[in-house]
C-alpha positions in Angstrom: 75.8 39.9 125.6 79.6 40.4 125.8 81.0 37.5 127.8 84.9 38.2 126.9 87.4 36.4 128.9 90.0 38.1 131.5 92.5 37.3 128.5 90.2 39.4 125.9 89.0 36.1 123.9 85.3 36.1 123.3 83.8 33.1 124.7 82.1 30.6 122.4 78.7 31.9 122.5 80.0 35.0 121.7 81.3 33.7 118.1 78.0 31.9 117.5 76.2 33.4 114.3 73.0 34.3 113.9 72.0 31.4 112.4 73.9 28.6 114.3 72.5 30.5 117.8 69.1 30.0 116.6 69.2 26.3 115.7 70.3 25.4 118.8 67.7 27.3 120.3 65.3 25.5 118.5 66.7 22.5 119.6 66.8 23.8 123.4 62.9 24.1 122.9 62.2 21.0 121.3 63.9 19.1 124.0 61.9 21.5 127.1 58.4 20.9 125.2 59.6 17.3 124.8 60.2 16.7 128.5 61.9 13.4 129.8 64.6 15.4 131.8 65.2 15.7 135.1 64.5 18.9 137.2 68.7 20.2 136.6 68.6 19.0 133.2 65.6 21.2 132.0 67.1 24.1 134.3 70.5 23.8 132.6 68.5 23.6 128.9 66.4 26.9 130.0 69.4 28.6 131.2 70.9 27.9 127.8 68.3 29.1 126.0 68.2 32.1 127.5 71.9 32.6 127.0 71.4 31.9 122.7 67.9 33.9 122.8 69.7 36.9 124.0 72.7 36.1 121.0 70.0 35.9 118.8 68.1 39.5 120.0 72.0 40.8 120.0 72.3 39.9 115.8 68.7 41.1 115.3 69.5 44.6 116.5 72.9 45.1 115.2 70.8 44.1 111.9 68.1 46.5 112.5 70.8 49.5 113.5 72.7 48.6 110.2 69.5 48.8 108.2 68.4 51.8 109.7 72.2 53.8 109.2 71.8 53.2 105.7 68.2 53.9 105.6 69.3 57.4 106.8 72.2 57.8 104.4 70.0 57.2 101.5 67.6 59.8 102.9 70.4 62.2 103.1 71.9 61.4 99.8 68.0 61.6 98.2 68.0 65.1 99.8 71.3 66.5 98.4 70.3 65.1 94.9 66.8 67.2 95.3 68.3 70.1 96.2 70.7 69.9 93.4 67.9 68.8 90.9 
């Protein structure tokens, strides 16, 4: 998902959150199941969509390693406190 630039700026994309990534995705889909484009046009829009799809799967699994770290470190500080108790 890292796209960062030969001057080590992230690209646009990159800075897109979770939430704005997935709007536009919504839009990209609306405007595929809509139809009225041109062959390039709906390439370009499924290209796109792939790009903020994989954005989207990026926050989602930072989210679910985040949850899951302090899952764990409640476990470990529930263990200590038993073994104290």
């Amino acid at each position: 998902m890292s796209q960062i630039q030969p001057d080590g700026e992230q690209t646009a994309d990159e800075q897109l959150s979770y939430e704005a990534a997935r709007e536009e995705l919504i839009e990209v889909v609306r405007r595929l199941e809509t139809g009225g484009t041109n062959l390039e046009e709906s390439l370009a829009l499924w290209e796109r969509g792939e790009r903020l799809a994989r954005i989207c799967q990026g926050w989602l699994d930072g989210a679910k390693k985040r949850l899951d770290a302090a899952l764990a470190a409640n476990d470990g500080a529930d263990d200590g406190a038993e073994r104290k108790g």
